[in-house]
Rosetta silent file (secondary structure, phi, psi, omega in degrees, C-alpha in Angstrom):
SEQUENCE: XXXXXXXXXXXXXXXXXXXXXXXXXXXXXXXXXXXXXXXXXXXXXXXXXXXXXXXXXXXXXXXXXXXXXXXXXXXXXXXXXXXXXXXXXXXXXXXXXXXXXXXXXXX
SCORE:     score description
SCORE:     0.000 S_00000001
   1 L     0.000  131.160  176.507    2.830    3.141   16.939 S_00000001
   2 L  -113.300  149.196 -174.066    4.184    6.466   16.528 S_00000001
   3 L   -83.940  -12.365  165.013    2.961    9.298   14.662 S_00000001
   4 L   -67.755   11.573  129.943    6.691   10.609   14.584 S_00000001
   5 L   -36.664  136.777  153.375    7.594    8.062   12.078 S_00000001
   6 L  -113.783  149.870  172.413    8.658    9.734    8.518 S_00000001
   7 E  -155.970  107.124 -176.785    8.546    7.369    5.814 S_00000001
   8 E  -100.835  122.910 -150.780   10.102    8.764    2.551 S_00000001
   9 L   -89.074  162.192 -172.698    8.998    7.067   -0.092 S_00000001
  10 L   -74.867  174.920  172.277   11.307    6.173   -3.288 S_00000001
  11 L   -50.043 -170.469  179.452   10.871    7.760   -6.959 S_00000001
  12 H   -93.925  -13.541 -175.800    8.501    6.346   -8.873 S_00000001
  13 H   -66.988  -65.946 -171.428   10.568    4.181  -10.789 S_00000001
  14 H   -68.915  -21.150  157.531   11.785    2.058   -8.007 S_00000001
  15 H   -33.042  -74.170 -152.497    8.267    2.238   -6.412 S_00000001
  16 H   -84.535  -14.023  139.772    7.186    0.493   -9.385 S_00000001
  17 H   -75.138  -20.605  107.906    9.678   -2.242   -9.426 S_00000001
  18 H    17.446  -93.492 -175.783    9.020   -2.800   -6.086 S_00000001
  19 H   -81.580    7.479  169.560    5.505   -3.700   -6.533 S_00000001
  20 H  -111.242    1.186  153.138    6.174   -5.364   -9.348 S_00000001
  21 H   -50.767  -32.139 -177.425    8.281   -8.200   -7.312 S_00000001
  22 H   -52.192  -60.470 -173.003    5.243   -8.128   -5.527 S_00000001
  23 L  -174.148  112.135 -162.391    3.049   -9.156   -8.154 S_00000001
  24 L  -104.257   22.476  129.878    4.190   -8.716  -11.848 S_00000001
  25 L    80.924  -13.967 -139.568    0.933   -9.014  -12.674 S_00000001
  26 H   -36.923  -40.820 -142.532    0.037   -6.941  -16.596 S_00000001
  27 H   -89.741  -15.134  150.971   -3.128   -5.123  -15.145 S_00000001
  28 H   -67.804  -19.082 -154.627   -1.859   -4.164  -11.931 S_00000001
  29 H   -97.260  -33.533 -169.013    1.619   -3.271  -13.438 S_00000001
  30 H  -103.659  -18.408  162.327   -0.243   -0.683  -15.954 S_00000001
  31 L   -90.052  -50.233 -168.131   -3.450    0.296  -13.806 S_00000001
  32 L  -116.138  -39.494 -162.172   -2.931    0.336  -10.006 S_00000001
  33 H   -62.345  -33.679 -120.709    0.767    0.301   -9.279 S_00000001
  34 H  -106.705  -32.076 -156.866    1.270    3.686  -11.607 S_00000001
  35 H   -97.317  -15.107  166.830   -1.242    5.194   -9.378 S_00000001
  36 H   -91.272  -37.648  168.603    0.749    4.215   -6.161 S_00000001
  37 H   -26.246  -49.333 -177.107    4.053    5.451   -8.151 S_00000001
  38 L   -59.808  -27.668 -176.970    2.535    9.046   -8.472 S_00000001
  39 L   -90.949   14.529 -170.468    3.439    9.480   -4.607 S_00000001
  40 L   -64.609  108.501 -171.614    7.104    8.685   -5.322 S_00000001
  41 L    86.282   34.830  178.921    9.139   11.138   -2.895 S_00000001
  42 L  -114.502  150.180  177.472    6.653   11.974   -0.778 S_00000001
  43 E  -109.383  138.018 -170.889    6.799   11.751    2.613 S_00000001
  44 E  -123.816  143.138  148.092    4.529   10.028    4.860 S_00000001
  45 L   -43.806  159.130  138.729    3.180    8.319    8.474 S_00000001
  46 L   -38.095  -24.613  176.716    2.341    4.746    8.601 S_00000001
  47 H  -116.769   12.305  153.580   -0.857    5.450    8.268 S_00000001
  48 H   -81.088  -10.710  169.695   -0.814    7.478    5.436 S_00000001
  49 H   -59.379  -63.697 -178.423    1.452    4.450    3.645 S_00000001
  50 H   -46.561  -59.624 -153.374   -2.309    2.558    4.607 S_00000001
  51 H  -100.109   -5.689  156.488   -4.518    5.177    3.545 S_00000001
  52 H   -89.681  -29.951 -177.472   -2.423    5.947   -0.028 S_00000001
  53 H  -102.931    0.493  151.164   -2.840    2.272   -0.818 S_00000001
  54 H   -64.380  -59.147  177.822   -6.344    2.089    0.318 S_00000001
  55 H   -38.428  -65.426 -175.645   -7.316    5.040   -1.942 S_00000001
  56 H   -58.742  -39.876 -175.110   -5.300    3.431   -4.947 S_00000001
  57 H   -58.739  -44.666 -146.339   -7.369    0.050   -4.392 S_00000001
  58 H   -84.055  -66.578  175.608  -10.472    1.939   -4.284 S_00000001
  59 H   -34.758  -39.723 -176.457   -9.682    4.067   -7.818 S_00000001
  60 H   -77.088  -15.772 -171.823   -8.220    0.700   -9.148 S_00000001
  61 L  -140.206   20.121  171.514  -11.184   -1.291   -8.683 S_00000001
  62 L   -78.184  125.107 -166.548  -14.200    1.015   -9.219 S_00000001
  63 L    85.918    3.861  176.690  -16.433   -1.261  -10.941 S_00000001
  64 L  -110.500  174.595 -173.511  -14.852   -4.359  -10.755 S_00000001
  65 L   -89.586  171.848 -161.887  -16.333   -7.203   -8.301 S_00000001
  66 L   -43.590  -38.104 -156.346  -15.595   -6.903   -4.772 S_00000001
  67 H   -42.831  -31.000  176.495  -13.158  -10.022   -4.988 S_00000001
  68 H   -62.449  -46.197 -169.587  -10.618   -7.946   -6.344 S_00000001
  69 H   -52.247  -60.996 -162.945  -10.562   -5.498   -3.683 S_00000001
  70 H  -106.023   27.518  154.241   -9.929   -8.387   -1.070 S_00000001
  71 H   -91.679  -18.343  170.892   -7.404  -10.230   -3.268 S_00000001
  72 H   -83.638  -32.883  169.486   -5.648   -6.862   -2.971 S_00000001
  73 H   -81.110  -11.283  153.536   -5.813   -6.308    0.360 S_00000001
  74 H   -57.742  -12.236  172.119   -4.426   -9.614    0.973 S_00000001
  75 H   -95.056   -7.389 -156.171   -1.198   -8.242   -0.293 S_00000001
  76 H   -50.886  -68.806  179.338   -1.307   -5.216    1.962 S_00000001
  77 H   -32.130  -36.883 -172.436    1.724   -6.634    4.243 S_00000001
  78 H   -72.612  -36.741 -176.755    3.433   -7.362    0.865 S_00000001
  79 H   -73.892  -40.243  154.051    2.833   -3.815   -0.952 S_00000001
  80 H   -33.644  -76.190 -171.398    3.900   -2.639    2.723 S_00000001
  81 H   -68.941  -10.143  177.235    7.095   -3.860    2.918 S_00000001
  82 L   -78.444  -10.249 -142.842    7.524   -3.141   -0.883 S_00000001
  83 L  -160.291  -46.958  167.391    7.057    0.733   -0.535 S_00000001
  84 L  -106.600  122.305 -164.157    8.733    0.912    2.988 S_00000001
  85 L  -100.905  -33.815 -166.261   12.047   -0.990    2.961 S_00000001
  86 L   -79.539  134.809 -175.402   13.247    0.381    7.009 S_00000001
  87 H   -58.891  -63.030 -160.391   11.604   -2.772    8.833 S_00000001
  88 H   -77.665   -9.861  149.700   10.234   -1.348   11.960 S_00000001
  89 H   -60.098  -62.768 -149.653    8.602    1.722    9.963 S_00000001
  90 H   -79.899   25.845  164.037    6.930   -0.808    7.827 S_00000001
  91 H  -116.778   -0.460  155.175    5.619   -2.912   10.640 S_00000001
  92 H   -64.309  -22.993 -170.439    4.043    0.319   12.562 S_00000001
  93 H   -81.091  -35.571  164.305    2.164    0.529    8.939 S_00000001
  94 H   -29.705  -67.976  168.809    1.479   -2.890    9.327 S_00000001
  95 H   -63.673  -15.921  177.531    0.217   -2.755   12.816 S_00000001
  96 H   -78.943  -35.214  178.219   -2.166    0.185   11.754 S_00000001
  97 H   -73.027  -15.109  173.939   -3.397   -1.973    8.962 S_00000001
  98 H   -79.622  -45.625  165.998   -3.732   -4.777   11.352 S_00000001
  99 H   -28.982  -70.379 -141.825   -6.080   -2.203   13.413 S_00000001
 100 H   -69.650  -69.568  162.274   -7.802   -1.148   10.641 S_00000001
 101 H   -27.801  -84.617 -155.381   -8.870   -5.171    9.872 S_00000001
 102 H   -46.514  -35.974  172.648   -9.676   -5.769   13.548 S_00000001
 103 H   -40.652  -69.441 -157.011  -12.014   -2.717   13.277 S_00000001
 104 H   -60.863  -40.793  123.111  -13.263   -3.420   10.421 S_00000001
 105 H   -49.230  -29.639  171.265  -14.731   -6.598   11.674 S_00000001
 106 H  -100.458    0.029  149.619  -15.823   -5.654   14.861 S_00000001
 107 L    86.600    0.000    0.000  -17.746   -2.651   13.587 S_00000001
């Protein structure tokens, strides 16, 4: 994985059609994707692609039960490849998000 990876992300518009191919969604389409949108032309690492859509799950789902949280992250790979379109950028964000799991069990 390299930290020399750029990954520029699209406007916000096509961000949010994007994710809404993903999963179209209403409450995600008008609550969490708008909040991944907002980073539209910014540029990023792989693992800041991970740690902007960890942040938006966590804002998107304060107060809701956990389940949402890991019905969202069950999408990660999808909202990955949805937000990075050049393949082999979005599978270094992948592999950091695969990291990030393996951690995440093994403490």
């Amino acid at each position: 994985m390299s930290d020399q990876t750029r990954i520029t992300l699209a406007d916000a518009e096509t961000i949010m059609n994007r994710l809404k191919a993903v999963d179209d969604n209403d409450h995600c389409v008008e609550k969490f994707y708008p909040l991944l949108a907002k980073n539209g032309g910014r540029e990023l690492v792989p693992m800041g692609i991970v740690m902007m859509l960890q942040l938006a799950i966590y804002d998107y789902t304060k107060g809701m039960p956990a389940i949402i949280v890991h019905a969202l992250n069950m999408n990660m790979d999808r909202y990955i490849e949805a937000l990075v379109p050049d393949e082999s950028a979005a599978a270094e964000a992948k592999a950091y998000w695969a990291k990030v799991q393996e951690r995440a069990k093994t403490g």
